[in-house]
C-alpha positions as CSV (number, residue, x, y, z in Angstrom):
1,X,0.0,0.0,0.0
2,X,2.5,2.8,0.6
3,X,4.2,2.3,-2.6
4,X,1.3,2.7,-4.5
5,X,0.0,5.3,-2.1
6,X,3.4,7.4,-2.4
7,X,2.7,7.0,-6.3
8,X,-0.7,8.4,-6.6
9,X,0.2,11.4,-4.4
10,X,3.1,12.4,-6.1
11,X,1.5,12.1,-9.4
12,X,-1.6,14.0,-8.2
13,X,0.4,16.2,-5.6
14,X,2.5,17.5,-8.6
15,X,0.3,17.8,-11.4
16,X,-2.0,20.0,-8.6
17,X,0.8,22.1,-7.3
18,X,2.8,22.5,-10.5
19,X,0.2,22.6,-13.6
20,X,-2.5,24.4,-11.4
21,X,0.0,26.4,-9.8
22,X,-1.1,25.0,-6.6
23,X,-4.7,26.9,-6.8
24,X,-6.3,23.6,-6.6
25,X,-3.7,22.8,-3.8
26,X,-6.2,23.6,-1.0
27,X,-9.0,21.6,-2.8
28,X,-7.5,18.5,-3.4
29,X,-4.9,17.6,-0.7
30,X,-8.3,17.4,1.8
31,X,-8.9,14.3,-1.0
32,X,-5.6,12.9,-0.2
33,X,-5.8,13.0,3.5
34,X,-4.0,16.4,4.1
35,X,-5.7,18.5,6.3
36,X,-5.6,21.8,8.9
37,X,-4.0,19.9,11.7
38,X,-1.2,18.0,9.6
39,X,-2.1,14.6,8.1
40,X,-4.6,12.4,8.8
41,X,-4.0,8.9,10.2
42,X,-5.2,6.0,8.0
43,X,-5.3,8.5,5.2
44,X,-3.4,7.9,1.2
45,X,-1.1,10.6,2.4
46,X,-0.3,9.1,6.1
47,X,0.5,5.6,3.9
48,X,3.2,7.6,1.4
49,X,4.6,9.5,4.5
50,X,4.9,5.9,6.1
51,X,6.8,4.9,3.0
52,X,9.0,7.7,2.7
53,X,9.8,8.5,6.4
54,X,11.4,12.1,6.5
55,X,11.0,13.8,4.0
56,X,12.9,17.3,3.2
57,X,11.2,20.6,3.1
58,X,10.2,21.7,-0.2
59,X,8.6,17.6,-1.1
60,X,5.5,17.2,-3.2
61,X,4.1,15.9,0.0
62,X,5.4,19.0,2.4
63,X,4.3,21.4,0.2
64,X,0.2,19.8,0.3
65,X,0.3,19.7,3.9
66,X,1.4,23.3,3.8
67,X,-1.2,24.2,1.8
68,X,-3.7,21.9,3.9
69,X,-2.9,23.7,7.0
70,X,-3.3,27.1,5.4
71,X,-6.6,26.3,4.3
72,X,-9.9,26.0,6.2
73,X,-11.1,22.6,5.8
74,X,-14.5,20.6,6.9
């Protein structure tokens, strides 16, 4: 699971942070388990942080729960 959970956020991570210019950042890491107080547990991005362990500041998967935490989510 984390491999192919570290997959499918990077893809979609980057395509919404670099194509969209990460205005859809805010919409769609919520979707990927990113959310105002950090990532949630059992969530796609909790499985690819599992798999990666640290990761360095500036990561696909930094830069979504950046813009999680920045946005107001349900």
């Amino acid at each position: 699971m984390g491999l192919l959970a570290a997959i499918i956020v990077n893809l979609v991570g980057g395509a919404v942070i670099y194509v969209s210019g990460g205005l859809l950042a805010p919409i769609i890491a919520p979707m990927l388990g990113f959310g105002s107080a950090g990532i949630a547990a059992g969530s796609m991005a909790a499985a690819a942080q599992a798999y990666y362990g640290n990761l360095a500041a500036g990561s696909i998967i930094s830069q979504l729960t950046a813009a999680a935490m920045l946005a107001p989510t349900p």
